[in-house]
PASEBA-1860 file (N, C-alpha, C; in nm, 3 decimals):
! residues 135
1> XXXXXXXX> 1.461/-13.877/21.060/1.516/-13.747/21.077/1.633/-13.729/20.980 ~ 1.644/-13.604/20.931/1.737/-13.583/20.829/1.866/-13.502/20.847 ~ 1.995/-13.526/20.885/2.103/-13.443/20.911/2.126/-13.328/20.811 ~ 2.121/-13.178/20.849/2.142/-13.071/20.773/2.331/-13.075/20.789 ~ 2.380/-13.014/20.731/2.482/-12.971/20.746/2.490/-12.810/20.758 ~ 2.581/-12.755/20.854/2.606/-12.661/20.856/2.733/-12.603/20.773 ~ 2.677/-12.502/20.660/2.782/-12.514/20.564/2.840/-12.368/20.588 ~ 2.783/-12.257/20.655/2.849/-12.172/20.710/2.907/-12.190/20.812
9> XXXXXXXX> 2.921/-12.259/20.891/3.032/-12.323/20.949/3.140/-12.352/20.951 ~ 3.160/-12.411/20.839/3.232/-12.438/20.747/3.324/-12.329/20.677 ~ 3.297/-12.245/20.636/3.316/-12.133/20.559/3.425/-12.020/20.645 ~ 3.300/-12.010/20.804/3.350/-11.927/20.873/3.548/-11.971/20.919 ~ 3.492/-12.099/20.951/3.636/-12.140/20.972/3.783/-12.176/20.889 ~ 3.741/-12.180/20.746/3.819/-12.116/20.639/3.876/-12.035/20.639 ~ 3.774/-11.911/20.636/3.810/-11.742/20.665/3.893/-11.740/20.771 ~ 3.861/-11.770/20.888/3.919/-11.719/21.035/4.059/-11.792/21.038
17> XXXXXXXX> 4.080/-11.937/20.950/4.235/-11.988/20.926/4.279/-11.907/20.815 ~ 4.252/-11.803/20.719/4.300/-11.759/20.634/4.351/-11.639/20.693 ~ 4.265/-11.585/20.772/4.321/-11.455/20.815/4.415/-11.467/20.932 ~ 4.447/-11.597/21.023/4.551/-11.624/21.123/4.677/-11.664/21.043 ~ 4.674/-11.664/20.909/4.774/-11.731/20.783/4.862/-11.597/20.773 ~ 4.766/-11.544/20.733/4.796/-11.393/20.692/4.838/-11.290/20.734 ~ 4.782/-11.320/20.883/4.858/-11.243/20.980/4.988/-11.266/21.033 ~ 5.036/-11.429/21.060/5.159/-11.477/21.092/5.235/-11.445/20.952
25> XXXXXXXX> 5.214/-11.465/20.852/5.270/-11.408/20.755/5.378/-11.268/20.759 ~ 5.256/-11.193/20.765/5.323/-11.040/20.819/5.399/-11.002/20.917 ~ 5.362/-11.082/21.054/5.437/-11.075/21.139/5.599/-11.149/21.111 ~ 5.605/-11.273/21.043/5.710/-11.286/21.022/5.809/-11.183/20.900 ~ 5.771/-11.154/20.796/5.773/-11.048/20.697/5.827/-10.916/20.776 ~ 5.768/-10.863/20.870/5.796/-10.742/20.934/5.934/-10.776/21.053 ~ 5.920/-10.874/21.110/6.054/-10.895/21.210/6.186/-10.885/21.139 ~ 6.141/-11.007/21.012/6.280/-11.035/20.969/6.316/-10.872/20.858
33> XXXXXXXX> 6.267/-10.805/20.831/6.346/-10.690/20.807/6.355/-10.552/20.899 ~ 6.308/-10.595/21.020/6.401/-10.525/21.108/6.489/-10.595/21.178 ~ 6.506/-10.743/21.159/6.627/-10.800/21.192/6.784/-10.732/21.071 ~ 6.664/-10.717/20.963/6.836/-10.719/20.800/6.896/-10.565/20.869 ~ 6.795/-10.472/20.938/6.858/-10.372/20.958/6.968/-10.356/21.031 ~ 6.898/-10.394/21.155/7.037/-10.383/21.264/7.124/-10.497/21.244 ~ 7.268/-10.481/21.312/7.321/-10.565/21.292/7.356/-10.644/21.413 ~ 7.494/-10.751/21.406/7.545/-10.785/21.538/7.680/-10.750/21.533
41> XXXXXXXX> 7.700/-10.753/21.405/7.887/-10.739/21.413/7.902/-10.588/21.302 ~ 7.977/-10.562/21.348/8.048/-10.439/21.285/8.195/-10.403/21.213 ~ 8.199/-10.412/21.118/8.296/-10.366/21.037/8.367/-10.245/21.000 ~ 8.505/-10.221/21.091/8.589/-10.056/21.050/8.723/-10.087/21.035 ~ 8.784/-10.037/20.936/8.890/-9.974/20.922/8.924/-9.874/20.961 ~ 9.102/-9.959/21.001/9.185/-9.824/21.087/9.303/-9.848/20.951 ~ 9.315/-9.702/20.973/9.480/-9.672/20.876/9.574/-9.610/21.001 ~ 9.698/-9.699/21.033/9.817/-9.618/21.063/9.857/-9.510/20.998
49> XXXXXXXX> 9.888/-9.409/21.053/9.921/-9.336/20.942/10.057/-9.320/20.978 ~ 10.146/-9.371/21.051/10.273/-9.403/21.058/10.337/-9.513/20.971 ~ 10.274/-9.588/20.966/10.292/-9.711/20.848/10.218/-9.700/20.728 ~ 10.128/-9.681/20.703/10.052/-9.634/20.593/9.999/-9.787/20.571 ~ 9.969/-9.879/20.655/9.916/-10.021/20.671/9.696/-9.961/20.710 ~ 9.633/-10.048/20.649/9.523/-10.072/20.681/9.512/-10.182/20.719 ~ 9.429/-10.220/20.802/9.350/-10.307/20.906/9.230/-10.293/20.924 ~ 9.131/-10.380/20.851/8.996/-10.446/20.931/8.969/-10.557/21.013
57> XXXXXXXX> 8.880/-10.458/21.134/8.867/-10.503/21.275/8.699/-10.499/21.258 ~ 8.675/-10.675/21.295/8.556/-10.676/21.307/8.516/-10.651/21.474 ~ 8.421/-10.621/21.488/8.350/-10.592/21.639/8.202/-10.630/21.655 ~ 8.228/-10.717/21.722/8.059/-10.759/21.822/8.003/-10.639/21.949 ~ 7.906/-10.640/21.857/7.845/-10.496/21.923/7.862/-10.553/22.085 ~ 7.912/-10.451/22.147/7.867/-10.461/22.342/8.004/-10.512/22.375 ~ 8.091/-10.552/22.313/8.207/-10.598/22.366/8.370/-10.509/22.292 ~ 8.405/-10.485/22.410/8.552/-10.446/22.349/8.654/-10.521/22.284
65> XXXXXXXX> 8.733/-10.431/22.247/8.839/-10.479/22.142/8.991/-10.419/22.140 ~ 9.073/-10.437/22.146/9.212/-10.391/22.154/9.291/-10.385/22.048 ~ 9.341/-10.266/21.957/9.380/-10.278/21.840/9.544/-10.165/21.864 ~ 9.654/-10.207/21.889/9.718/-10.147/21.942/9.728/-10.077/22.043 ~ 9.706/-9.924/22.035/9.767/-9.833/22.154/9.490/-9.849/22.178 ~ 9.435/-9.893/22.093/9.303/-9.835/22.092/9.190/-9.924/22.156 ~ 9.140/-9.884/22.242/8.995/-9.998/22.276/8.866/-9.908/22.216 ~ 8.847/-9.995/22.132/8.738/-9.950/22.047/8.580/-10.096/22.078
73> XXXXXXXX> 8.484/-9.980/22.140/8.312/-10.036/22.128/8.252/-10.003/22.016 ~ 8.174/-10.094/21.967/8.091/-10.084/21.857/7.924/-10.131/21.966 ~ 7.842/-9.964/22.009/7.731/-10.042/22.047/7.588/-10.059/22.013 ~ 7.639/-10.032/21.865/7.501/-10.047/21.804/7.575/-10.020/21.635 ~ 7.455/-10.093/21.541/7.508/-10.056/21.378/7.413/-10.066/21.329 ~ 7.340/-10.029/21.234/7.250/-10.048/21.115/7.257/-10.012/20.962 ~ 7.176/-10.038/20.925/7.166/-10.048/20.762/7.043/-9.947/20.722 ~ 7.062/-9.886/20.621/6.956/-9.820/20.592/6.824/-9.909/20.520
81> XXXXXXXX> 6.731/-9.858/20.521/6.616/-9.944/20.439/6.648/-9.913/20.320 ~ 6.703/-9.803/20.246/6.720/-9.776/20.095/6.826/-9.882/20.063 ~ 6.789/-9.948/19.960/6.910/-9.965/19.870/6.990/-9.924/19.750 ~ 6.918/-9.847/19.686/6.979/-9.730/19.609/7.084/-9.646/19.638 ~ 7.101/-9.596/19.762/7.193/-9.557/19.820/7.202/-9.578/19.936 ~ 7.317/-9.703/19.992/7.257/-9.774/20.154/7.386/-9.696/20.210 ~ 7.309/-9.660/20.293/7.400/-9.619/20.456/7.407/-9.711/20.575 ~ 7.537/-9.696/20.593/7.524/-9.776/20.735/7.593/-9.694/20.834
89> XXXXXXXX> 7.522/-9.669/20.971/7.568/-9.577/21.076/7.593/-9.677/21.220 ~ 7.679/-9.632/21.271/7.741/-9.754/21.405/7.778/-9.640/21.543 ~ 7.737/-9.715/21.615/7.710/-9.585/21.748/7.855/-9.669/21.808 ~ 7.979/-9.591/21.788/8.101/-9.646/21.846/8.166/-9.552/21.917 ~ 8.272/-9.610/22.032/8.331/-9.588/22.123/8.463/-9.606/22.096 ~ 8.580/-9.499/22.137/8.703/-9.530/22.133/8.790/-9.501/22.227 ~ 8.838/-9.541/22.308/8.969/-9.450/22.412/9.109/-9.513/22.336 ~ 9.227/-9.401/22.411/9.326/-9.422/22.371/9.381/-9.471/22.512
97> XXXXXXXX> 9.476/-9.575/22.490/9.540/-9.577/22.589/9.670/-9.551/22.633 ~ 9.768/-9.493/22.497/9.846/-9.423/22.553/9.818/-9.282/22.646 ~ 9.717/-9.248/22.669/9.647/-9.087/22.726/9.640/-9.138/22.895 ~ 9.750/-9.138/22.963/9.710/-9.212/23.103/9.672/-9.055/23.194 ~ 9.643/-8.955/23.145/9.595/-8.903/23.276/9.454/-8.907/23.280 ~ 9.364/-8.955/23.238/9.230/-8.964/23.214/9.208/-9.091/23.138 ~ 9.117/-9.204/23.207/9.123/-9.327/23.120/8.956/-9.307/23.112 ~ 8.900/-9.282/23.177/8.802/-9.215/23.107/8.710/-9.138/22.993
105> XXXXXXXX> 8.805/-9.113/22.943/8.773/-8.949/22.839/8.765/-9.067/22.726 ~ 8.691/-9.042/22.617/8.718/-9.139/22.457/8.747/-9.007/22.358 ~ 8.820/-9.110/22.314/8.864/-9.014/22.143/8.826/-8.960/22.093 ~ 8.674/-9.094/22.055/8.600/-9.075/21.993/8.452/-9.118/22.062 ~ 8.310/-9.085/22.074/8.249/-9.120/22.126/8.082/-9.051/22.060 ~ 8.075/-9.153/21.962/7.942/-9.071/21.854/7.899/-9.180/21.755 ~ 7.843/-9.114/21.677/7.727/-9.199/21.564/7.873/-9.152/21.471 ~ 7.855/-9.269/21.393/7.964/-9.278/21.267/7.904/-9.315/21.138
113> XXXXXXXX> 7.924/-9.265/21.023/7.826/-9.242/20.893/7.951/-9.301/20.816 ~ 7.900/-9.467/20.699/7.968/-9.474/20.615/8.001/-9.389/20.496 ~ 7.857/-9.330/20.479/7.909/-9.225/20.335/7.964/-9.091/20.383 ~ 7.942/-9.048/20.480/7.998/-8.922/20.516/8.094/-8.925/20.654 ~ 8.203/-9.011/20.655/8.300/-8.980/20.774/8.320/-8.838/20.835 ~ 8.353/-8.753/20.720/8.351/-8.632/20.793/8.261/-8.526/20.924 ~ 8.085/-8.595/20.912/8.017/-8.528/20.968/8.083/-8.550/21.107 ~ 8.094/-8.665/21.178/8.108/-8.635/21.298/8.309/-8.732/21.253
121> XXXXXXXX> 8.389/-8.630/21.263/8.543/-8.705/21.241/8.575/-8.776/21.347 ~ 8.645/-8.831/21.338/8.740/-8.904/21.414/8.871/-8.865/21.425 ~ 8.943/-8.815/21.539/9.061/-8.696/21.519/9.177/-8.758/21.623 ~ 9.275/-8.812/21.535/9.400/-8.905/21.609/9.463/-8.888/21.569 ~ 9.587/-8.874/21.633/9.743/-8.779/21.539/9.766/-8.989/21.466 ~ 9.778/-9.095/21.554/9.839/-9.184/21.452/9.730/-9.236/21.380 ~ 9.593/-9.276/21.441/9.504/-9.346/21.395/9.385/-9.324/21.275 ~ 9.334/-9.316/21.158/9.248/-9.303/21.139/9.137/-9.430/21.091
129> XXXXXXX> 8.973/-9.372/21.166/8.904/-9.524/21.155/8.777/-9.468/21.034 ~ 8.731/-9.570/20.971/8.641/-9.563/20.894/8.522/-9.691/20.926 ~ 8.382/-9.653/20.918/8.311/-9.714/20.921/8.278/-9.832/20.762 ~ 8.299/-9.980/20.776/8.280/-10.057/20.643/8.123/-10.105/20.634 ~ 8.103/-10.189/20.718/8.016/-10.264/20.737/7.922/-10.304/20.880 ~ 7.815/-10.346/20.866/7.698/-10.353/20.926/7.607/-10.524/20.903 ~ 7.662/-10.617/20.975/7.562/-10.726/20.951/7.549/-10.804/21.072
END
C-alpha cells in the first residue's frame, strides 16, 4: 500500500495561519492608535495675572488638583489624528474656591481647544488657563 499525502491540507492550513497573522496584526495596529489618541495625563497652563508668573500643572485625568485659590479636573483629553495641524481638546473642570456661597457652581466647566482658547473662554478676574498638552 502506498501513502498519498495530502497536500491541500497542507496549503489550507498555511492560508488559515496567514490570515489569523493578519488579522492580529490589524487588531493590534488599530488599538494602539486609538490608544496615541486619548490620553492619561493632561497638560495646562495657568497665568496669574496678578504676578504675571506662569505655571504648568500636569493632571491625571479623573482626579483633582489644587493650584492655589483653584480645583481643577481634567476628565478626558485627546489628540487629533491629523498631524499637519494637531489639535488637542481636554473635557476640564474648574471651581473656585474663594466663591463660598456655592461650592458647587465651576468656573469653568467645558471642552477646551488648544488652537482656539477663545471658542469656549475661560473667564477669571486672577486666573487665566490654557490648554498645552495631551499624552
Amino acid at each position: 500500500m502506498v501513502l498519498k499525502k495530502n497536500t491541500l491540507v497542507g496549503k489550507n492550513n498555511f492560508k488559515l495561519l496567514a490570515l489569523v497573522f493578519l488579522l492580529y496584526f490589524f487588531f493590534i495596529v488599530h488599538s494602539n492608535s486609538k490608544n496615541n489618541l486619548e490620553g492619561v495625563f493632561t497638560d495646562i497652563k495657568i497665568l496669574d495675572k496678578i504676578s504675571s508668573k506662569n505655571t504648568l500643572l500636569k493632571l491625571k485625568n479623573g482626579e483633582l488638583k489644587q493650584f492655589k485659590d483653584l480645583v481643577i479636573k481634567s476628565l478626558k483629553c485627546k489628540n487629533s489624528k491629523f498631524d499637519d495641524n494637531p489639535e488637542i481638546t481636554a473635557y476640564i473642570q474648574v471651581r473656585d474656591l474663594t466663591n463660598k456661597n456655592n461650592d458647587e457652581v465651576f468656573v469653568f466647566n467645558g471642552w477646551m481647544f488648544s488652537s482656539s482658547p477663545s471658542i469656549t473662554p475661560f473667564d477669571h478676574p486672577v486666573y487665566d488657563v490654557w490648554l498645552v498638552s495631551c499624552y
